[in-house]
C-alpha positions in Angstrom: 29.9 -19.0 -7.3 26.5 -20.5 -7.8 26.4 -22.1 -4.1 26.6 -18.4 -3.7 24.2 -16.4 -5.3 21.5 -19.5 -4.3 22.6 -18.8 -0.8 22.1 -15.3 -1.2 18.4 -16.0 -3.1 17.6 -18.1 0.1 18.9 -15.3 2.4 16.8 -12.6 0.5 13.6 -14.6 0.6 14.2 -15.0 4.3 14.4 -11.4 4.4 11.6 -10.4 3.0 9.2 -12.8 4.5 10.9 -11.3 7.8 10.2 -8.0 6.5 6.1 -8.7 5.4 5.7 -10.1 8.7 6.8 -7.7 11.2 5.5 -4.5 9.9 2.2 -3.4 10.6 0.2 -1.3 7.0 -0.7 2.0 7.9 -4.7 1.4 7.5 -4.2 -1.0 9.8 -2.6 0.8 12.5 -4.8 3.9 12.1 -7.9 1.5 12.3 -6.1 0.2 15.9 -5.5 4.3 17.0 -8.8 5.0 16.1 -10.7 2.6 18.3 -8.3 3.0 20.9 -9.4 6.8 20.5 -13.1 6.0 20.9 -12.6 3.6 24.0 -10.9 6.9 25.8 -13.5 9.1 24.4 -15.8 6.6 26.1 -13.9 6.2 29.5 -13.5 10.1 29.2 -17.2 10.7 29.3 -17.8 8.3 31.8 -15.7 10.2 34.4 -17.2 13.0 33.4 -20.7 12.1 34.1 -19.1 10.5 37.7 -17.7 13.8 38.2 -21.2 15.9 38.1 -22.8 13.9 40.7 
C-alpha cells in the first residue's frame, strides 16, 4: 500500500509539472494577440497606402 500511494505522489507531481508547462496564462496570450493585432494593423495600412497610388 505505501509503494502505492508514493507511486501515485510521483505520478501527480509528474502531472502537474506537465500541466504548469503546457498551458499558456491568459496575460500572456492576450499580450501575444495584441501585437499580432498591431503587426496587421500595420501590414493593413501599408496596403492601404499601396492601394491609393
Amino acid at each position: 500500500m505505501w509503494d502505492d500511494l508514493q507511486h501515485q505522489k510521483r505520478g501527480l507531481a509528474n502531472l502537474r509539472e506537465e500541466v504548469a508547462t503546457e498551458r499558456v496564462h491568459k496575460d500572456d496570450l492576450q499580450h501575444m494577440t495584441d501585437a499580432i493585432f498591431r503587426k496587421l494593423d500595420r501590414i493593413e495600412d501599408k496596403l492601404d497606402g499601396k492601394q491609393d497610388k
